[in-house]
Each structure stands twice: as structure tokens, then as C-alpha cells.
N, C-alpha and C positions, 0 to 999 in steps of 0.2 A: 282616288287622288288623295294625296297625303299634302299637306302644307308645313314645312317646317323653318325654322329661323334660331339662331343661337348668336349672343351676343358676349363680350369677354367682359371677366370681371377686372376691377384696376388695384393698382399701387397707389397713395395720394404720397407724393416724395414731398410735397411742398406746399404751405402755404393753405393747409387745412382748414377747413373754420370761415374763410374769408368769403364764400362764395356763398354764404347765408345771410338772407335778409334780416332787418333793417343796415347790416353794415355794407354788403356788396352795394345798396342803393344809396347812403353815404356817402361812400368812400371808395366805392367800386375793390374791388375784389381781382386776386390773382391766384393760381392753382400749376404746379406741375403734376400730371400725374401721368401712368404709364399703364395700358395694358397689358394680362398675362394670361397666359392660357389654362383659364380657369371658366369656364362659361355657364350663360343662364341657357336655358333652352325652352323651346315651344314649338308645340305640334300642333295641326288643325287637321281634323279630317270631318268633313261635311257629311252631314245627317240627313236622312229623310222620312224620321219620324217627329219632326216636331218637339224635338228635347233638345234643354242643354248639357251636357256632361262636362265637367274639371278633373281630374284626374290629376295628382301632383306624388312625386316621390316621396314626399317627405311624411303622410301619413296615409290610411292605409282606406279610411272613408273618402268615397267621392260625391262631389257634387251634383247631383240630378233633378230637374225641373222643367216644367214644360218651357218652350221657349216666348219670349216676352219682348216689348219695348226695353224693359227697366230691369236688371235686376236690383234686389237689396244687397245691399255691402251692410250684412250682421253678421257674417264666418268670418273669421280670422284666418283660418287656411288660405279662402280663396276669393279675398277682397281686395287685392289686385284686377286679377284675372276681370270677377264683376266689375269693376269698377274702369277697367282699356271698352270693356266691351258696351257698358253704356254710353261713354266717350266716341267710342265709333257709329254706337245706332242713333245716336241723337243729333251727331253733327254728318255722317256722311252716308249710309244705308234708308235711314229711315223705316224702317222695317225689321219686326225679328226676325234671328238667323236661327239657324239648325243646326249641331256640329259636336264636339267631341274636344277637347283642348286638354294635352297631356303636358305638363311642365317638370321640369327640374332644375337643381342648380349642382353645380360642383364644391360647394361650398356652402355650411352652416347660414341662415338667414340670421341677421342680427350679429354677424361675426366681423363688420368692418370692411371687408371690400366692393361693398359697392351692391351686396346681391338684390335687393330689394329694388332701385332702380333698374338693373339691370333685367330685371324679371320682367320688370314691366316694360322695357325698349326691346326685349325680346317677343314678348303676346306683342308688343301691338304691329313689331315688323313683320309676322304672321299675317297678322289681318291686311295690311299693308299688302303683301305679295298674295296672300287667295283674293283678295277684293281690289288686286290692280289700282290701291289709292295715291294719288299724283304727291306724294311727299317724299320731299329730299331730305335730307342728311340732319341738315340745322332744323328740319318740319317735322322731323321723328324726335329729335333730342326737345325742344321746344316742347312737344304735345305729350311727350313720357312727363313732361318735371310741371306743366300744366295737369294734368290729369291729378300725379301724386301730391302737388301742392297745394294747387289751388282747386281744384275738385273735391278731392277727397282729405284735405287740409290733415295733409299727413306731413311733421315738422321734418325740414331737411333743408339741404342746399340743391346745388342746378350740378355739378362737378360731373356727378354718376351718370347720368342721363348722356351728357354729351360725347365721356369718354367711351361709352358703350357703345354709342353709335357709331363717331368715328373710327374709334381704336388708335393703337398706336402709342408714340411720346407726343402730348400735347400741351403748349405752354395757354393754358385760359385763363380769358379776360372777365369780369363780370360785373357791370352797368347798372344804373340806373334803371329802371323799368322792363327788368326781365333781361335785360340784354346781354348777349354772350357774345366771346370769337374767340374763336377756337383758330390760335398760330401750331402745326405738325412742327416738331422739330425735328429736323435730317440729321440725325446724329448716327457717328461712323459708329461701322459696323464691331469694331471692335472695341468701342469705349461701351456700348452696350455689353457685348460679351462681356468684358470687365463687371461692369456694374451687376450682371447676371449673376455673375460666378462670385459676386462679396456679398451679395446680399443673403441673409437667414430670413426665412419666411418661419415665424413660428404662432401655433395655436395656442393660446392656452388653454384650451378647451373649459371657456366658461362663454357666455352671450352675453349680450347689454340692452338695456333700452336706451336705443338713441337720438327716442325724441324727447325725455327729461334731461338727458344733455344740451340737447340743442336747443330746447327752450328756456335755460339757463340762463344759455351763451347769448339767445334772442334778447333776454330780459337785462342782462349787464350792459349790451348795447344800448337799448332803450333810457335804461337807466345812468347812460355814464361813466359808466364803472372805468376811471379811471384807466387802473390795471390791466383790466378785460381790454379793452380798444387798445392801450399799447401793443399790449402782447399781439394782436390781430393785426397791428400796421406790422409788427419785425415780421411775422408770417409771411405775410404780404412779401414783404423786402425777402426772406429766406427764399420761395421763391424765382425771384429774378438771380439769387446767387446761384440756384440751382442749376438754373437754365444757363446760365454760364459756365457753370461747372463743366454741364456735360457738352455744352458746343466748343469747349476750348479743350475738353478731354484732363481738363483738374478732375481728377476721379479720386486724387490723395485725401481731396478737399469735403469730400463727398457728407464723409462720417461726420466731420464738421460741423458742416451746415444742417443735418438731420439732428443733432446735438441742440444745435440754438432750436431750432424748431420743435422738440423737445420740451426744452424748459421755458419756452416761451406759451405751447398748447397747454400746459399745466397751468396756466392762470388763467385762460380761458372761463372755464366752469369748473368746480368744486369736483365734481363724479369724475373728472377725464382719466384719473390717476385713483390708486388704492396703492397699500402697503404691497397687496401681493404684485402687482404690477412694477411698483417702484422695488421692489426687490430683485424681480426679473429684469429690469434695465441694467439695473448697477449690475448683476450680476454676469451679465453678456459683458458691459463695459471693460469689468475688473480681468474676464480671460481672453481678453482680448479685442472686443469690438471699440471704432470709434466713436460712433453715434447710433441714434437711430430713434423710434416713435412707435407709439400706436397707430393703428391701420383704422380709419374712419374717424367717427366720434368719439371715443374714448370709451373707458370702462370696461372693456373688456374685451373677447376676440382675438384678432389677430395683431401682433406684435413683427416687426424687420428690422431686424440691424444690419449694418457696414462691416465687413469683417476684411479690413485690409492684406495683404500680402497670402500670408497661410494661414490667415488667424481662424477660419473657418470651421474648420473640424474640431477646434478646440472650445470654440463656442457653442456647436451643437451639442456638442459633449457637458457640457458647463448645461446648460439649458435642459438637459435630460432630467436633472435632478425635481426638476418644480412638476412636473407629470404632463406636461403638455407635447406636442407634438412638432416635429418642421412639415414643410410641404412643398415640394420641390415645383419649380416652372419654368415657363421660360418667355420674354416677352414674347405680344406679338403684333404686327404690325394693322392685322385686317381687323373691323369695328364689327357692326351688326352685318349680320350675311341671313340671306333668304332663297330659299328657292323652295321646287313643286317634283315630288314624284309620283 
């Protein structure tokens, strides 16, 4: 018996930043953002010798120890993975497991879409389908950004978790004491294609740390910062234009609105931007894009722009020069998926 579960990584179009506490409990907080098909993944195959094994793509040592109540979260590879699995034995098993757990992602960790949540709504909807746990949709997304945040006080927002789970275009809400809602927006079929086919996904093949960004961003809130919290209310407002963009099929409008959102994430925290970053922007702009942003936290990763009409191949071309890469996708509608063979 094999157990496997893959969940997709997101687009954040709008409204980034806002869904971080102390300003989501504030002032509550708002997020478009969009699934693509780019996933995290997780396998469980149950043991019966009494060991844990991790096993991840991305390096080439695995994890192996006898199996326990508790593990230590001291690896860095595989302090996720420890840390769903304590999560689970302490609140619903009560007993150690035996098993095998092989993960990977489609995409660099630390690169802005989402993978590190995602990694984790991935293990834990594994554990979820081998151990038949009575958790819905809003109780996986909930117990992933529990686990990462307040568990293992790893700095972030709630955004990832939820888009993971549900998938899809999702316009989210974000509350006072944890609380989320997640409105799916039904947008036609062809304003999406549209949107598919102008968007440049590009890497620029560097990583960030994205929790001295965020706890920047945590600390100019706490602090006041003036500039910081405006910038975070237009986000907020960017946003709700977004989401009318695309229900009214304004798609001209698109580049626009990723534009303010732009120059508005750049006062956020000092790191979200660098020279090499702000050179890459202007430079998409000037052959052609109308707007567009960093993917996540900022500093580095993955970068999308708007390329209206046929501006598209002229701006991948344009982009070629800085040594980073595009990576092609496509939305998609399904969130976290599970099953057993």
C-alpha cells in the first residue's frame, strides 16, 4: 500500500503582505491569488520495522530513526516533514508510526510560490488519507498554517496553506484570531486563458529568506510605520480591483493593477526589492510589459509580468539577458488531492 497526496503551488496576483499578522488581526487582510500547475508532493508507504525514513528530492542524505512519539525538528531538510508528524502523533494517533515518507516539489524552496506551505498541506493530506482523519478543506488549511506558525514559529502569513488546499482563483479574507474565508471566484473560461497566455512566469534563479522579510514587515506594523501600513491598506484595495478585473473580464486593466501593487510592496520592508530585481522590472516594462511583481515575499525567486496583446515574446526575449529562466503553466482548478494504491 502506497499513500500519496500532491497539492499545487500559487500565484499571489494581489494584495500580498496583508494576510500577515499583527496587520491581518488589525485590520483584517485581503489576498487574490491563483493556482498552477506546479505541485508539492508526498508519499507514505507504511513500515514494519519500527523506523522512520524521509526521503526528499532535493538532497541526496535521508532521514532514518527508530520510530518515536516526538521527533526533533534540528534538520533543516526535513523539519517540516518532523514537525506534520508530531502534529499528528500528539493530537490524533497518540502512538508512533512506522513508515517511509518520500517528498518533493516542482519548484526551488524559498523561490516565492508558496512551496514550503504547500509541502506541508501536502505530508499532512497523506497522513490525512492513510489514517482516515475527519478533516475538511478549511481543517487541513487551518492545521498546515497552525503547525507552521504557531508550532514551529516559522514567520509567514495563512495565504499558502489555504490556496493549497483548496486550489483554484480564490479571493481571501483574513480576520482577527486566525480566521479565514475563502470566496472561489467563477471566472470565465476565457478571461483565464487570456490571463494564462499574458502572463511571464520568470526565475531568476537566486532564493530568499523570507522570514527576515516578513519579520520586517511584522515589526513596521507593530511599530507604526507609517508608510508600511499604508502601503498594506492600497494592497489590500489592489486586491478587490483585482478581483473585479477579472469578474468583469477588465484584463487590459490587469498590468495596471499589478503595477500599483508593485510600488506599493516595495515599502512594505527594505529586502523586498534590490537593484538586480528593480532592473528586471523596468526592464520587462520598457519591451513591453504593463505591470507586474515579485512572487511571495520579496528578494528574490520568482518574478510575473502582464504582457498585453503580443507583447510576450518580446519580453521573454528582453528577460533572457539577466540569466534567469521562464517556466511555463497553466492554471488549475483542483487544491490538495489524495488517494491509496
Amino acid at each position: 500500500m502506497i499513500i500519496k497526496s500532491k497539492a499545487p503551488l500559487r500565484l499571489g496576483l494581489a494584495g500580498g503582505g496583508t494576510d500577515v499578522s499583527p496587520y491581518s488581526d488589525m485590520f483584517g487582510g485581503a489576498i487574490l491569488n491563483a493556482t498552477i500547475s506546479s505541485y508539492a508532493y508526498a508519499t507514505i508507504e507504511p513500515l514494519e520495522n519500527g523506523k522512520i525514513e524521509f526521503v526528499t528530492g532535493s538532497v541526496p542524505e535521508a532521514f532514518v530513526q527508530d520510530s518515536a512519539l516526538e521527533l526533533p525538528i534540528n534538520n533543516r531538510v526535513y523539519e517540516l516533514q518532523c514537525g506534520v508528524y508530531n502534529h499528528i502523533v500528539k493530537h490524533y494517533v497518540h502512538k508512533p508510526l512506522s513508515f517511509r515518507m518520500t517528498t518533493w516539489i516542482d519548484a526551488p524552496q524559498g523561490s516565492g510560490l508558496g512551496t514550503s506551505s504547500t509541502l506541508v498541506v501536502a505530508i499532512l493530506g497523506a497522513f490525512v488519507e492513510w489514517l482516515k482523519l475527519p478533516l475538511g478543506k478549511y481543517d487541513i488549511a487551518h492545521t498546515a498554517f497552525e503547525i507552521e506558525r504557531i508550532e514551529m514559529k516559522m514567520a509567514g502569513g495563512k495565504q499558502d496553506q489555504y490556496a493549497a488546499t483548496f486550489g483554484g482563483v480564490n479571493y481571501l479574507e483574513f480576520l482577527a484570531n486566525d480566521k479565514v474565508i475563502v470566496n472561489p471566484l467563477n471566472i470565465k473560461e476565457n478571461i483565464l486563458n487570456e490571463l494564462e497566455s499574458n502572463l511571464v512566469l520568470y526565475f531568476t534563479e537566486t532564493n530568499r529568506d523570507s522570514a527576515s522579510i516578513i519579520s520586517h514587515q511584522v515589526e513596521n506594523v507593530k511599530n507604526n510605520n507609517h508608510e508600511a501600513v499604508d502601503a498594506m491598506h492600497r494592497l489590500k484595495e489592489q486586491a478587490q480591483m483585482m478581483k473585479e478585473c477579472l469578474l468583469r473580464g477588465d484584463v487590459d486593466k490587469i498590468g495596471e493593477v499589478l503595477n500599483l501593487g508593485w510600488l506599493n510592496k516595495k515599502k512594505m520592508a527594505t529586502q523586498i526589492t534590490n537593484s538586480m530585481l528593480d532592473s528586471i522590472y523596468e526592464h520587462a516594462i520598457s519591451n513591453g510589459a504593463s505591470g507586474g511583481k515579485i512572487s511571495g515575499a520579496g528578494g528574490g525567486g520568482f518574478m510575473f509580468f502582464y504582457c498585453p496583446g503580443t507583447t510576450r515574446l518580446r519580453v521573454t526575449q528582453a528577460l533572457s539577458q539577466f540569466g534567469g529562466r521562464t517556466k511555463s503553466f497553466t492554471f488549475t482548478q483542483q487544491g490538495l488531492t489524495t488517494w491509496t494504491t
